[in-house]
N, C-alpha and C positions, 0 to 999 in steps of 0.2 A: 167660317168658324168664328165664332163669339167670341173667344179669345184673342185671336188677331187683329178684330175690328176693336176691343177694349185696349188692345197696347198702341193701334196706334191713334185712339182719341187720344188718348192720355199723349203720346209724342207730338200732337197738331197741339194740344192744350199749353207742354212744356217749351214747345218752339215757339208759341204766343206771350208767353206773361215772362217765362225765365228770361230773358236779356233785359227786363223792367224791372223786377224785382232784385238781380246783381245789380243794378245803378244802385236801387234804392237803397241796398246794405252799404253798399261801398260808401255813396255819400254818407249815409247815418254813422258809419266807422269814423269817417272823417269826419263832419258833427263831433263827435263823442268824443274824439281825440284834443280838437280845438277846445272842447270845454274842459276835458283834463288839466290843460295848461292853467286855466284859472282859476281853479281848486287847489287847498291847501297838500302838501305833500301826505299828510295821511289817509288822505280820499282821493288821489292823483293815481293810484296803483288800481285801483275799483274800474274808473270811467276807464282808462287804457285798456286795461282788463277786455271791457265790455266794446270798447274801439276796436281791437285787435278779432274776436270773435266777430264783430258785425262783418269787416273787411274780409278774415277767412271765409263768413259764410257767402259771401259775393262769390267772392271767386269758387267757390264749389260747386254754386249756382250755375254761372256762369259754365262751367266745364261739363256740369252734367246738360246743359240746352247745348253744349256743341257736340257732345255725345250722343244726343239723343235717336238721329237716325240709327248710328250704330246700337246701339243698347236695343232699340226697338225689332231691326232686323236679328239682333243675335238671339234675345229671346222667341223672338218666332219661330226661329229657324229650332233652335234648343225645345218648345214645346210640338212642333208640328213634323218634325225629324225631316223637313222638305229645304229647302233654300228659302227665303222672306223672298216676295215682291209687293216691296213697300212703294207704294204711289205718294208723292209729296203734291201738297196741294196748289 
């Protein structure tokens, strides 16, 4: 089914790059934080701002590639009305 083989490219794709891309947020949150501190207090609320969202977005990152087997097996299983046998590579 075409379907199954398209959710779990996309699961081989998001178990490849998502644990690269959580680093990459996470440092850039912290970047963005450290240069906060060197900014006058009227622009210190912006880069934090912009810190705190890179960092969140890590970590969601981050949660959805640990999810991802599961997410991938539950929509198969939800589009195909069978049980998923997902093969990990």
């Amino acid at each position: 089914m075409p379907v199954v083989e398209t959710l779990t490219s996309i699961e081989n794709i998001l178990l490849q790059i998502g644990p690269i891309v959580s680093v990459i947020l996470i440092v850039l949150g912290g970047l963005a934080y450290g240069m906060a501190q060197t900014q006058p207090s009227d622009q210190r609320g912006k880069y934090i701002t912009t810190a705190y969202a890179l960092i969140a977005g890590g970590i969601v990152v981050a949660a959805i590639t640990g999810a991802a087997t599961f997410i991938a097996s539950q929509s198969t299983t939800l589009i195909t009305d069978k049980p998923a046998t997902i093969v990990k590579p």
